[in-house]
C-alpha positions as a printed NumPy array, in Angstrom:
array([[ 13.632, -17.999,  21.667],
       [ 13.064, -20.97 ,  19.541],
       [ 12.88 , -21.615,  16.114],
       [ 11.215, -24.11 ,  15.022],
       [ 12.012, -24.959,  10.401],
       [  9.134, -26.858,  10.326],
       [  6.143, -24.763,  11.676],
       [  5.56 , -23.315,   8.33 ],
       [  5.278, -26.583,   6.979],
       [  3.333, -28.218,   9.435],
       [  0.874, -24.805,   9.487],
       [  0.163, -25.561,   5.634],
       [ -0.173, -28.809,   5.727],
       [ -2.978, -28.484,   9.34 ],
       [ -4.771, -25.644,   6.569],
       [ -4.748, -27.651,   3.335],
       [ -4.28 , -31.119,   4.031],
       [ -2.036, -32.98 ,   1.726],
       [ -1.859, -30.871,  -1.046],
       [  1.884, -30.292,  -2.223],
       [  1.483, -28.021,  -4.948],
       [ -0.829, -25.878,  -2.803],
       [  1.781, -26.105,   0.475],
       [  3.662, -24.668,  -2.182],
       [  1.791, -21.843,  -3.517],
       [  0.779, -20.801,  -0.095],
       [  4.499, -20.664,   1.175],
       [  5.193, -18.087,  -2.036],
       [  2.494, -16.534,  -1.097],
       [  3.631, -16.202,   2.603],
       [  7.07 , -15.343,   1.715],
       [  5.845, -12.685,  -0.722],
       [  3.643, -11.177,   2.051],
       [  6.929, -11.213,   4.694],
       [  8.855,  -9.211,   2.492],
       [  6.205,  -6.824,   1.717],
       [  5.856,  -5.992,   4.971],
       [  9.63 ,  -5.536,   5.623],
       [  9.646,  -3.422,   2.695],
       [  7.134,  -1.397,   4.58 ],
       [  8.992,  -1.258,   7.697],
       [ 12.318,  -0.561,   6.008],
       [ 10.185,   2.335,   4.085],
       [  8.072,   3.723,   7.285],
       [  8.765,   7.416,   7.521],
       [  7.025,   7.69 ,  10.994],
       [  6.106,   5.833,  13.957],
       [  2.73 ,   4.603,  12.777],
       [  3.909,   3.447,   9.795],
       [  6.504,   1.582,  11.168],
       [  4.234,   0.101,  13.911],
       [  1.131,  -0.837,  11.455],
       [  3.983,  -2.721,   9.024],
       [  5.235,  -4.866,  12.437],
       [  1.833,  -5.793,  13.596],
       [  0.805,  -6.98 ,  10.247],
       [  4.261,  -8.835,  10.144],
       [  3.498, -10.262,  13.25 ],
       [  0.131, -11.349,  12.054],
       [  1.522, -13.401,   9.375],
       [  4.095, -14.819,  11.177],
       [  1.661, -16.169,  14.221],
       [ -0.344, -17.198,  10.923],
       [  2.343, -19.923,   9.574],
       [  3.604, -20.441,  13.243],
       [  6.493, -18.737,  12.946],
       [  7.519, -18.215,  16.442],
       [ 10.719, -16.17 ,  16.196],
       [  9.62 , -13.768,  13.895],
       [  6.461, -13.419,  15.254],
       [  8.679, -12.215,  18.717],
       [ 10.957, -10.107,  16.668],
       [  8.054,  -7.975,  14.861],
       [  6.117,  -7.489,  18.186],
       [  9.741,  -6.557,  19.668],
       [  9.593,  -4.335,  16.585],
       [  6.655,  -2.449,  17.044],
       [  8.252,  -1.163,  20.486],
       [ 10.928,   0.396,  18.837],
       [ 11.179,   3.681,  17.211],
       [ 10.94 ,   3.706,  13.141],
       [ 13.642,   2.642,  10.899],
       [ 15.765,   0.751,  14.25 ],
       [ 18.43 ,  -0.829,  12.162],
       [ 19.064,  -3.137,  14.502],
       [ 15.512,  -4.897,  14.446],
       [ 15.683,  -4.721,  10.869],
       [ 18.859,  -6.652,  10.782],
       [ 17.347,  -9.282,  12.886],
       [ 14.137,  -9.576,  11.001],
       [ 16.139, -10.185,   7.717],
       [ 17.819, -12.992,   9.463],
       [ 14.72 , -14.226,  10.801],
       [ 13.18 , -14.432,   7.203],
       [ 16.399, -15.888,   5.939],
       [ 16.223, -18.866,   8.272],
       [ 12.947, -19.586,   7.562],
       [ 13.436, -20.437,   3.029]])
């Protein structure tokens, strides 16, 4: 799967133009939304739960074009709540893209 650092960037900059101190805000705001939803998927205490918190991380990943987490949460949705496997990887996903 590839990863590609600057699809976040180049996402922002497509939305807003050149704007840094919006790129900015909206990559907070991105990252703030990411963890929220792990949160949720860490916290899911049944199936749908889990599912409805890796579809809406997949949303924001395809969002900011955020390829390998975008795989990794639809991965995620296929596998049974609380996998802490997939949870592992999606922390290092999230990690690689600060």
């Amino acid at each position: 799967m590839a990863y590609d650092p600057g699809a976040i960037e180049a996402a922002l900059a497509a939305a807003v133009g050149d704007e840094p101190g919006l790129i900015a805000d909206l990559r907070v705001a991105f990252h703030d939304s990411v963890d929220r939803a792990l949160t949720a998927l860490e916290q899911a205490t049944d199936e749908s739960g889990w599912r409805a918190a890796a579809w809406r991380l997949k949303g924001l990943a395809a969002s900011f074009g955020a390829i390998r987490l975008m795989a990794l949460a639809s991965e995620a949705a296929d596998r049974s709540h609380g996998d802490a496997r997939t949870l592992r990887r999606l922390r290092r996903a999230v990690e690689r893209l600060v």
